[in-house]
N, C-alpha and C positions, 0 to 999 in steps of 0.2 A: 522429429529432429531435422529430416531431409527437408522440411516444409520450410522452418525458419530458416534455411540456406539456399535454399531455392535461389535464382538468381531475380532480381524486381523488376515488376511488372510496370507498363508504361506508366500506370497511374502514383506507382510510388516513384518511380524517377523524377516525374513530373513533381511532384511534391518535395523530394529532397531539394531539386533544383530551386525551389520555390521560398525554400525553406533557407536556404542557403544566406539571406539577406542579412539573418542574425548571427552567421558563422565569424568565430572567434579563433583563430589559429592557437595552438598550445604554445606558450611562451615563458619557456625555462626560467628568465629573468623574473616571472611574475610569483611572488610569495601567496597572494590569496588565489583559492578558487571556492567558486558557486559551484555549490553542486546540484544538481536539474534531474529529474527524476525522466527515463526514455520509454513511453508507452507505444501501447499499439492505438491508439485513440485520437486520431488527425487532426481533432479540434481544441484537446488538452495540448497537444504539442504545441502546436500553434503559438497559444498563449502559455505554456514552459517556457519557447525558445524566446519568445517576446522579453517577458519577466529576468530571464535568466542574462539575456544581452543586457536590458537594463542594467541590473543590479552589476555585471562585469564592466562594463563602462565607467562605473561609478565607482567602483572601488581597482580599478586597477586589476583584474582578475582573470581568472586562468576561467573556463564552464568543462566542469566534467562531468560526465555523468554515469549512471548507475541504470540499470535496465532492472525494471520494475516484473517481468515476467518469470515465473517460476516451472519449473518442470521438473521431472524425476533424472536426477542424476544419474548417467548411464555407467554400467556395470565393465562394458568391455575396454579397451585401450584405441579404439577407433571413434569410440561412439565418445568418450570424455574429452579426444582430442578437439572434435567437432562439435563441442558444446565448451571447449572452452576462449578465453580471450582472444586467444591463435588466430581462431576463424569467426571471422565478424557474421553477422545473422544480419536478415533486413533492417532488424529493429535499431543495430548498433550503425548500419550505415543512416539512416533517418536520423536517430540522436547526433550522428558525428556532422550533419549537414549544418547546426549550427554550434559544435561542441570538439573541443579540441581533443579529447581523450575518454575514452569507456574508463571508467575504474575499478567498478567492480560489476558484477552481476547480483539478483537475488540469491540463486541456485550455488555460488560461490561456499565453496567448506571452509570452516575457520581451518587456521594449519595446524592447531592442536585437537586432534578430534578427543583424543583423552579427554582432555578439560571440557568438549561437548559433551561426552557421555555422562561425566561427574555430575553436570549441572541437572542436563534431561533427568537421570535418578533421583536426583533430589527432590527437582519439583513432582516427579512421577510419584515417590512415596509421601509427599505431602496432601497428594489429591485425596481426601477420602467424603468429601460430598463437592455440588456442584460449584456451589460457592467459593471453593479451595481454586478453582481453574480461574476466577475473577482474580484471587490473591496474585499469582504469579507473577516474582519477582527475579528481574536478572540484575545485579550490585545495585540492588534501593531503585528500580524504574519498573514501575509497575506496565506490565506488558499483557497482564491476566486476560482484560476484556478485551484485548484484540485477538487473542488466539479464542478466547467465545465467540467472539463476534465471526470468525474467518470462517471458526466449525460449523457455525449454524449454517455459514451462507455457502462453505462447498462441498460438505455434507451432506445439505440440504433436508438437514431434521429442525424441530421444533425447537429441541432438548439437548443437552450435553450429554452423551452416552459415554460415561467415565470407563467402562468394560471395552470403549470403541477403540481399535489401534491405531486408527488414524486418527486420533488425538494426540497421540504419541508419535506421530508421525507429524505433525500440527508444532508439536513443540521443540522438535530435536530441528526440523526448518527453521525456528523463530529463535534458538539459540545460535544456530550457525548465521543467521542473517546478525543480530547480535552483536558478535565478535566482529566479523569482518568487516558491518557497515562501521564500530566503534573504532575499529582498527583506521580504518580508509580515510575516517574524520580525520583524523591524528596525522595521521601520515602527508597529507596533502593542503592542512590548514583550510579547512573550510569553514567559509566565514560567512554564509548563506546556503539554503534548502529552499528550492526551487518544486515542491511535489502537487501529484493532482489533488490525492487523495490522504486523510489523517487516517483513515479505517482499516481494517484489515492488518495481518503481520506487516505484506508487503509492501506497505504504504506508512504503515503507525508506528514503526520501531524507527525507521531513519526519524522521524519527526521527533521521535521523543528524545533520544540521543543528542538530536540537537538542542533542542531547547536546555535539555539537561546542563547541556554545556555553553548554557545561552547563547547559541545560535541560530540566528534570525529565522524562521521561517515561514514562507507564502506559498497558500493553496492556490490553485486556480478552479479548485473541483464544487464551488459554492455555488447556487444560481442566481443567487441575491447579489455577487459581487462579481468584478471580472478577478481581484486578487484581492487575497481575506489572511493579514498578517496573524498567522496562528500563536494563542498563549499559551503558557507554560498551566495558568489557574485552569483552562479546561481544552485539552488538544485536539482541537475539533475545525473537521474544515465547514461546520455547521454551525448557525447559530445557536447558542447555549440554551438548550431546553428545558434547562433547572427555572429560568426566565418566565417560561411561556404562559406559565398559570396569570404571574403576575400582568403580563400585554394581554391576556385576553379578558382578565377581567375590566379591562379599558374601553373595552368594545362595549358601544350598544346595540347590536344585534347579535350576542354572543348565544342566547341560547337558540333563537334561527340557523344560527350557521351548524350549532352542534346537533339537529335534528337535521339537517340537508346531509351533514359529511359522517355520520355514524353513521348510515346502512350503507354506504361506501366501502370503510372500513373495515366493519364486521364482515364483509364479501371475501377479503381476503383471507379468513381464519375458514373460509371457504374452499381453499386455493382456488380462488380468481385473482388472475394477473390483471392490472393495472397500469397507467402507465408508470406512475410511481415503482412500479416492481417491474416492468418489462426487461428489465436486464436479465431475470431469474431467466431461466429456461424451463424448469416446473416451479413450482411454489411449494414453499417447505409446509403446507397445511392440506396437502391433497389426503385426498380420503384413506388413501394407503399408510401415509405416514401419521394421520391422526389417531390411525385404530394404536400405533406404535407407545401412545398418549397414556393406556389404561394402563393405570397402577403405578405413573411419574407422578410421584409430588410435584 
């Protein structure tokens, strides 16, 4: 907590200031706002705050945004004070260099926690194999594979461990983000989503929300593109890999390439990081969690 309050260091001032170029003042008179998603990632910002000025230019617009970072909501009355809007964090001062207003956080509680707990039960008693966590639906928006997808990756297992509590912990966060980010749409007219990433709770639920509600949204987190207008048919900041069979049978040296990059790959079910997976800090295939493997369907 102390860490995100810290006060910034020359290299982030240096950056805010930098940053500054696409700053938008909040202007009451304005009915639309872009909402911009505020990471800790220098290079996505970049091109957020880039996209985000665009698109407020152009439509007349308020840029607010939403802090992408999650953490465990504190228990006492000092520590909630200072994790909430009150007190700005590095992150919310770097967002605010080119964005007129924080709106909400990830870590933000919907104000009905009743109506969270209702929901968390429901899907909790609908789990009874793995598959059932893929279903996961909050009002008709299928939100299942990104609470799989979050598990594997900060878990860091293979496998869905349905008996695990932080699964349940996985989804009482992705209902609270939810409400609030469905609330904040509403509330503020957002008429564009500005995010890095489609994957994950904290990146995949704004996305779908908006589209839901057909609102325009742009990745920047693609490497094939500098910004990839995301569809409602497959919400991905990736190219659609239902595709890929069909582009590779295109190629004439398809089955060359698939004998050079299959002992690549198989390396990883290895746990060997790559650069592909350098983000991992261990690899969810290391020897310890594959013994974890015996007896998973």
């Amino acid at each position: 907590m102390l860490k995100r309050l810290r006060n910034a260091s020359t290299i982030q001032k240096t950056f805010i200031e930098k940053l500054s170029r696409y700053k938008i003042n909040w202007d009451t008179q304005k009915k639309n706002v872009i909402l911009a998603q505020s990471i800790s990632d220098y290079e996505s910002c970049i091109k957020i705050a880039a996209v985000a000025n665009k698109l407020a230019k152009e439509q007349n617009a308020n840029i607010g945004i939403y802090s992408a970072e999650y953490f465990t909501n504190p228990k006492s009355f000092i520590g909630k004070y200072l994790s909430s809007s009150k007190v700005k964090s590095n992150l919310d001062k770097i967002g605010l260099s080119f964005a007129g207003k924080v709106l909400y956080r990830n870590n933000d509680l919907h104000n009905d926690q009743t109506e969270v707990d209702s929901v968390v039960l429901k899907i909790m008693q609908g789990l009874k194999t793995k598959k059932d966590v893929l279903a996961i639906e909050i009002e008709n928006i299928r939100i299942g594979d990104l609470v799989y997808d979050t598990y594997l990756r900060y878990a860091n297992k293979p496998q869905v461990d349905l008996k695990d509590p932080y699964l349940r912990t996985l989804i009482e966060q992705s209902v609270n983000i939810f409400f609030v980010c469905k609330n904040q749409i509403k509330l503020h007219h957002v008429t564009a989503l500005v995010t890095s990433y489609c994957t994950y709770i904290y990146h995949g639920i704004a996305v779908r929300l908006c589209l839901v509600n057909k609102i325009p949204v742009y990745s920047i987190g693609a490497y094939y593109s500098l910004v990839h207008k995301v569809l409602d048919i497959y919400p991905s900041h990736a190219n659609d890999h239902f595709l890929f069979h069909k582009q590779f049978k295109q190629l004439s040296n398809g089955e060359e390439l698939l004998k050079t990059h299959k002992p690549l790959f198989e390396k990883r079910f290895e746990g060997i990081i790559d650069s592909a997976t350098a983000y991992m800090k261990e690899s969810a295939f290391s020897g310890e969690v594959n013994r974890e493997l015996n007896g998973i369907e």
